[in-house]
N, C-alpha and C positions, 0 to 999 in steps of 0.2 A: 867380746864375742856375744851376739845376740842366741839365745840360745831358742827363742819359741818367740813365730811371730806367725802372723794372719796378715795376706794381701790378694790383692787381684793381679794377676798377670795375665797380659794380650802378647798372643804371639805375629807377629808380621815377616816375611818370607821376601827381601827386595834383594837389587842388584848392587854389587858391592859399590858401585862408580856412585850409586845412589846417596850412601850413607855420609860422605862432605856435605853434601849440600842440606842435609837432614842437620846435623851436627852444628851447623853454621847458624839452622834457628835455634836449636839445644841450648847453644851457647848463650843466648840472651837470658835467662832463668835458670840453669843449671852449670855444672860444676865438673873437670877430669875427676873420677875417682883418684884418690891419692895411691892407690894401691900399683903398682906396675910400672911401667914406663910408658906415659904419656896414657895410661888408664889401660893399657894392656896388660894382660896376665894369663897363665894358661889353667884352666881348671879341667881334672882329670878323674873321673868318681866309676869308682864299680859297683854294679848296680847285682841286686839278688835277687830272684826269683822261684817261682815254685815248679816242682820239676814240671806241672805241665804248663809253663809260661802264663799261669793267672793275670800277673800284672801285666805284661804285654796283650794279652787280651782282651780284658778292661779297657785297656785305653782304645782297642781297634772296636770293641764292640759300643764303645761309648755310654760305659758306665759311670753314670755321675757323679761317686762315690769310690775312691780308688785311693788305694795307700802303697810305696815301696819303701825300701830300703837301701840304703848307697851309703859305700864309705868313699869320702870326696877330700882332694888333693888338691892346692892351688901349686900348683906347678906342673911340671912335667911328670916326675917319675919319686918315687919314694928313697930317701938316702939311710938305708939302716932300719932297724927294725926300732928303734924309739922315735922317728920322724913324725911331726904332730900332723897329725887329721883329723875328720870330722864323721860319725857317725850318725846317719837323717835319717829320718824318717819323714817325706814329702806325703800331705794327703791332700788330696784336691776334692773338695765338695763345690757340684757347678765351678764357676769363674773365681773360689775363692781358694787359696794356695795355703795351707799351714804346715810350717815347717816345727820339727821337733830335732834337736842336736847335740851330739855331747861332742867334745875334743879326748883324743887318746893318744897315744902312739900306735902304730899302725902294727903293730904283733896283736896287741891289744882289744884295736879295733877291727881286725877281721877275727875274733874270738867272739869277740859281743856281738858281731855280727852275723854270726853262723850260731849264737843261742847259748856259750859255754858260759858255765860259770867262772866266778874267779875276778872277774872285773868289779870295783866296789869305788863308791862315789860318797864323800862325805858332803857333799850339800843336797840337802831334798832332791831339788828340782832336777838336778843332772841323776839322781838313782831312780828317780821316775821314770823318766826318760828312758833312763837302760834298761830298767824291769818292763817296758813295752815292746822296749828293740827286741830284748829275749823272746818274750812272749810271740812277736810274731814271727820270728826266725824259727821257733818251735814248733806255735801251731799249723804254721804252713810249710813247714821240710823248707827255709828259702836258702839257696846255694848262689853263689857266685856265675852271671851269667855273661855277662859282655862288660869290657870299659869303653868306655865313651870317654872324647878329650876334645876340646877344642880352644882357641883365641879367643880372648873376652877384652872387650872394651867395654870400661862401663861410665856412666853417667850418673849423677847425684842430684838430690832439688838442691833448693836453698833450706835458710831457715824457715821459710813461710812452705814450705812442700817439702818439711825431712824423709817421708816415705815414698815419694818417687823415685825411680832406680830406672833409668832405660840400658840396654845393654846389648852389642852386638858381638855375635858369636861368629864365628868362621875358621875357617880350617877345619873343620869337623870331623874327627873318625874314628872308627872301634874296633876294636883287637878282641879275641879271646880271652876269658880270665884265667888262664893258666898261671899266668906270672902277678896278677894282681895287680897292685900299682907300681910295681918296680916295674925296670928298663926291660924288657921281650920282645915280644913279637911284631914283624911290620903294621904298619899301619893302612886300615879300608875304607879309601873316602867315601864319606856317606851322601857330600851336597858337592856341587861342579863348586869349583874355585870362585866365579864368577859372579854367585849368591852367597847371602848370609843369614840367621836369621837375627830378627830385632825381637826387642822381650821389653813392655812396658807395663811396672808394676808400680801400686800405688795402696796403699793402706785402707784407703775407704773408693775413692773414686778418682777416677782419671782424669785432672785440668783441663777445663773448658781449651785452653791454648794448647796444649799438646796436639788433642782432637784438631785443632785447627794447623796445625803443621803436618800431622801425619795426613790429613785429604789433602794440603798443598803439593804434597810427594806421591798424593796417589798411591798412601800403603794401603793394604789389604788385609785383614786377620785373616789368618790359616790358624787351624790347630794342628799342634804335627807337637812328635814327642821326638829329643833326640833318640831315647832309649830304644825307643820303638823301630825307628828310621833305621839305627844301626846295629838292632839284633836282629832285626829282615836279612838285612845286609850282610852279616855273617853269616846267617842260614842259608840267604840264596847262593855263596861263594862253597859253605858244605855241601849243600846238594849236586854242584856244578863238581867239584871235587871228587864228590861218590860218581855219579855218573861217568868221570874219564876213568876211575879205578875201576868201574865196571865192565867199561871199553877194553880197559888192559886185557883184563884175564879173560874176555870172550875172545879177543884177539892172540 
């Protein structure tokens, strides 16, 4: 497991029927991820925030300097409370992405995530790590805000392009964190079936050929955050919620 790395990722916003024919130049210089079936997998991360949504703000207000915290699941749903996952910390300075991550069981990691003590790491670099997670779980109050889950298909370079990653996400949607990463509450899609988004990351810079397939497909960079898109999306289904509960009792 890679524990702390630095890249650039481009986000692009195309139409599913789109991504064969994307995939079919892919395939000349890149690789199925081995992970999933047929590079499929589901990642499922709850994301935490400060009670007055700071990190979703930042990103709406387009602060070029932004840090969260997410405990993240490759799969569906958590089996037990000793099920391994991953505790991040994503910061994004400009177009450049740095990730910070320890592995725990997930009792564990929504502890360290919410800032308790008790969690202890005998190799430096993962006690660093954690004594930051704390750190900003404490200085900012951050709590359990929304999960966000979706299908990932991913892509790999070769050996001449190891830090290329292209990856398209779809199915996309996000629940409440009540239940955390175990099985809960229905699910609120956040993008029509129809779209996906594409995410192309690269350690220093983006292959002149890449660039030259994504204008053949006519993609487009959007910046959009899942988090963002589907804690909207829960808000605007609570307001919509209070508003019929208010209908009741005037009624």
């Amino acid at each position: 497991m890679i524990r702390k790395f630095n890249r650039f990722e481009l986000k692009f916003i195309i139409p599913v029927e789109k991504r064969d024919r994307v995939c079919e130049d892919l395939a000349r210089n890149m690789t199925i991820d081995s992970h999933g079936a047929g590079g499929f997998y589901r990642v499922t991360s709850l994301y935490y925030d400060t009670p007055e949504a700071s990190c979703f703000w930042s990103k709406v207000e387009g602060i070029k300097y932004r840090r969260k915290v997410r405990v993240r699941l490759y799969g569906d749903h958590v089996e037990g409370d000793t099920h391994p996952v991953m505790v991040e910390i994503k910061q994004r300075i400009n177009r450049t992405v740095q990730k910070r991550r320890v592995m725990l069981p997930v009792y564990e990691a929504y502890q360290l995530a919410e800032g308790h003590e008790g969690v202890t790491f005998a190799d430096p670099v993962d006690a660093a790590i954690a004594s930051e997670i704390r750190f900003l779980a404490r200085s900012l109050q951050l709590r359990p805000t929304a999960v966000i889950s979706y299908l990932r298909q991913a892509w790999i370079g070769s050996d001449y392009e190891p830090g290329l990653r292209i990856t398209f996400d779809e199915d996309l949607a996000a629940r409440g964190p009540e239940h955390g990463l175990g099985p809960g509450m229905p699910k609120h899609y956040f993008c029509p079936p129809e779209w996906l988004i594409m995410e192309v990351k690269a350690d220093e810079a983006v292959p002149l050929w890449v660039g030259r397939v994504l204008a053949r497909h006519d993609c487009h960079m959007r910046r959009i955050s899942k988090y963002c898109v589907g804690l909207a999306q829960l808000r605007s289904l609570e307001r919509s919620a209070e508003r019929l509960r208010g209908e009741e009792d005037y009624g």
